[in-house]
N, C-alpha and C positions, 0 to 999 in steps of 0.2 A: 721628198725627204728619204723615203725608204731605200729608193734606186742609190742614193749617194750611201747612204749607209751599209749597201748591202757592194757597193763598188767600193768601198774602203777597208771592206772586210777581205774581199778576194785578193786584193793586192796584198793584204798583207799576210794572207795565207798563201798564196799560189805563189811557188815561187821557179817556174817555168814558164817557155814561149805561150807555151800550146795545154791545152784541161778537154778533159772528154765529156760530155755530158749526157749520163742516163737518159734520154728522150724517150717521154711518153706519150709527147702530142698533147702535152695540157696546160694549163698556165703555169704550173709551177714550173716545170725544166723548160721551157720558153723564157721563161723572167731572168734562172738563171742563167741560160745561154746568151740571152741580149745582155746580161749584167757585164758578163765575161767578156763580152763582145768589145761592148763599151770601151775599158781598160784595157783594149788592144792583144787580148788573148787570141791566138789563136784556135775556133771550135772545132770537135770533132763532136757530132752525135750521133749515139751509139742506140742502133733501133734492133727490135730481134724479127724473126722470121719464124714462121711452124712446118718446117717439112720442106722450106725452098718457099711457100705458100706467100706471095708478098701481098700484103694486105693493105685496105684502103689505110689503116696508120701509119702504115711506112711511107705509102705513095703522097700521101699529104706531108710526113716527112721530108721526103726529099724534095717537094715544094720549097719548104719554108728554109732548107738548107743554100736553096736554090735562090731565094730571094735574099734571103741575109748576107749569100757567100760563106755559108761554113759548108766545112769537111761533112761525110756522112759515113758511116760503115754498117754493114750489114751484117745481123750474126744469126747464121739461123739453128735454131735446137730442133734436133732430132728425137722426135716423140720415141723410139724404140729403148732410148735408154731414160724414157721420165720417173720409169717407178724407181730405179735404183739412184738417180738425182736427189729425187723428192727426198727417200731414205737418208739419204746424206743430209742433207739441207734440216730436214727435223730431228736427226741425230744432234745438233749441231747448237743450233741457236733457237729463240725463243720465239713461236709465233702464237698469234691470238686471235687470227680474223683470216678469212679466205684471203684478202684483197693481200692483203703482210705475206701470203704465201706466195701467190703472183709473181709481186713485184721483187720479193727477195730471190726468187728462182731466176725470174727472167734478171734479173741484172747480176747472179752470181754467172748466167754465162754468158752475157755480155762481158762481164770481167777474165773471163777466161783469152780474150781476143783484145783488151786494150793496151796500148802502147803508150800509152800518156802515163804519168808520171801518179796525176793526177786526175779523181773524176768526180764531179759535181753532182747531184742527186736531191730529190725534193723530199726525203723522208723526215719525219717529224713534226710538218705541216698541218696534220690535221691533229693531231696532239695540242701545239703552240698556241694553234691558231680558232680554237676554240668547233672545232668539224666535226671532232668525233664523238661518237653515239652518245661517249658518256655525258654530253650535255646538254641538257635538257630547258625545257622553257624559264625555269625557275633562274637557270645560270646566263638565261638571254637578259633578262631582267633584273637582275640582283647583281650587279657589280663583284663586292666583297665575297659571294657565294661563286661566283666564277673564276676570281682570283684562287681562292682557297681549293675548290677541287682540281684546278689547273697543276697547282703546285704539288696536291698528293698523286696526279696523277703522272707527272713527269718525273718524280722520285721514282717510281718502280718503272718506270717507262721502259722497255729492253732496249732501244733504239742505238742508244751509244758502244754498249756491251754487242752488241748485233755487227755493228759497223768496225769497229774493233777487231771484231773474230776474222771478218771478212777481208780484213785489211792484212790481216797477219797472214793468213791463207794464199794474198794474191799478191802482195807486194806491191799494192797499191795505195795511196792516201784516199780514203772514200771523204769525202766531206758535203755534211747535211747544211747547208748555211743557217735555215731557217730556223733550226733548235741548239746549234754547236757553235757557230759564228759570234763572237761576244756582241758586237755592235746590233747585229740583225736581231738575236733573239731578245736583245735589252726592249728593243724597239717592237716585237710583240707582246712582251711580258707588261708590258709598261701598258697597255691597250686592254681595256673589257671590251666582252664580243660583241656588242651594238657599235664601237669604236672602230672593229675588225671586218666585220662582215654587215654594215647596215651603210647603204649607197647614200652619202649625205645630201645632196639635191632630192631626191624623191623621200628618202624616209623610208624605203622601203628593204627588207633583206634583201641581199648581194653576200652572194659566200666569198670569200677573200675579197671583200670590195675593198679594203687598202693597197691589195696587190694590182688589181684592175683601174685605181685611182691612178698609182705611183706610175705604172708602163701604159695609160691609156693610150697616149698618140703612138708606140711604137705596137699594140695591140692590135690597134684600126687601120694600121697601117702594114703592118704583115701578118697578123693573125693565125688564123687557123687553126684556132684554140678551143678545145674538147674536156672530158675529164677525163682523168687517167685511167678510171676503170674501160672507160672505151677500150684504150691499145689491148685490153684484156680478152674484151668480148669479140672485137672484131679481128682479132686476132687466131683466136679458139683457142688460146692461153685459158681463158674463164671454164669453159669447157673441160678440158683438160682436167682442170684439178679438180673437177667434179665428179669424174671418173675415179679418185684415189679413194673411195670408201668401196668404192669395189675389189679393192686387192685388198687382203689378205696378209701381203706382207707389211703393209703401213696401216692397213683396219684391223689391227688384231686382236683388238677386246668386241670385235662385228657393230662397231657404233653406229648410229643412224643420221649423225651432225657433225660436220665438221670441226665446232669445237671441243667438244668431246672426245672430239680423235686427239685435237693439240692437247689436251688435259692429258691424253694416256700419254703422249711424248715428253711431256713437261717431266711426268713421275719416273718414264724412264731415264732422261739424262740425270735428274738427280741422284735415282739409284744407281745407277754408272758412276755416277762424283763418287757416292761413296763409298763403293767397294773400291775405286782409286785409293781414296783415302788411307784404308784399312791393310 
């Protein structure tokens, strides 16, 4: 059910041959690279690189590019210019968790290199899909309680406002399916999290076990499917931005936690709004 649903959405959003897709090497940009696939799109997936440095996520990337028949391109960042990136990027838009810094860095210059029209991307996933921190046992448990904090929590969500910014920036169409796609997200929203993520033959939790239901045979059968945070660590992407409380120029109230650092950026771009404003 989902695969068709989420194949009805692309045709009616993509409206070119060929869509790039952010690859992370995990089940979300897998699902939607075979989605695409499906509907006779042509793939490109777009993996990054640290320094020329190709790491086992790419090399299993271009595995799984190799077994499907999609396209692959390789973009590698150059650590010498990360602190004034980074700068830029929290200038910019709204983050809230290391992993959001990551994955927004590595795919804004993956965006710098794409040729497609259009690029596909799994953000909003663990928002939707009941993953992230804010939910706890009570909301595994309580239906109506997981509805309700789902929905205050996708009101402030920065994800659309983020992907927006980014689109205007690159002249590209980003599209998140999972949280922007009417059909797809109907079809999460519609789902409490033992629905979402609890494997219906065992009874046991499965984090996106709807997603692992929907593409099981084409899973088992090309696979090669990790969590995103991997592309991060094995990459030295994770790394990397661990180092940013050490400069001075992006730690500049000398914080000791990462989100405390985005709280100081949060306060700067707003006081930037508002001397615009004035």
């Amino acid at each position: 059910m989902l695969s068709c649903i989420l194949e009805k959405d692309l045709v009616e959003h993509i409206k070119t041959d060929s869509v790039g897709v952010f690859y992370l090497g995990d089940l979300d940009s897998f699902l939607l690279a075979s989605s695409a696939s499906q509907v006779k799109y042509n793939i490109v997936l777009y993996v990054f690189t640290i320094d020329g440095d190709t790491s086992e996520y790419v090399k299993n990337a271009e595995k799984v590019a190799d077994l499907m028949e999609w396209s692959i391109r390789k973009v590698d960042i150059r650590t010498k210019h990360f602190i004034s990136q980074i700068k830029k990027l929290l200038g910019a838009i709204e983050v809230t968790q290391k992993r959001d810094l990551a994955f927004y860095y590595a795919m804004m210059e993956c965006l710098s290199e794409v040729s497609e029209d259009y690029l596909l991307c799994g953000a909003g996933l663990d928002a939707i899909g009941g993953l992230s921190k804010i939910y706890q046992k009570e909301h595994r448990a309580n239906p109506a309680r997981f509805h309700s904090t789902r929905l205050d929590y996708l009101a402030s969500d920065p994800t659309p406002t983020t992907l927006q910014r980014l689109e205007d920036e690159f002249g590209k169409v980003i599209c998140a399916p999972f949280l922007t796609f009417r059909r797809t997200s109907e079809y999460f929203m519609s789902r409490d999290w033992r629905q979402l993520n609890v494997d219906e033959k065992s009874g046991r939790v499965m984090l996106k076990a709807s997603l692992r239901d929907a593409y099981h045979d084409r899973i088992k059968r090309r696979g090669l499917i990790a969590t995103y945070t991997d592309a991060f660590k094995i990459s030295g992407l994770d790394k990397l931005v661990n180092e940013i409380l050490k400069s001075r120029a992006i730690n500049f109230n000398f914080r000791r936690r990462l989100i405390e650092l985005f709280v100081d950026w949060r306060l700067r771009r707003i006081e930037k709004q508002r001397l615009e404003q004035t």
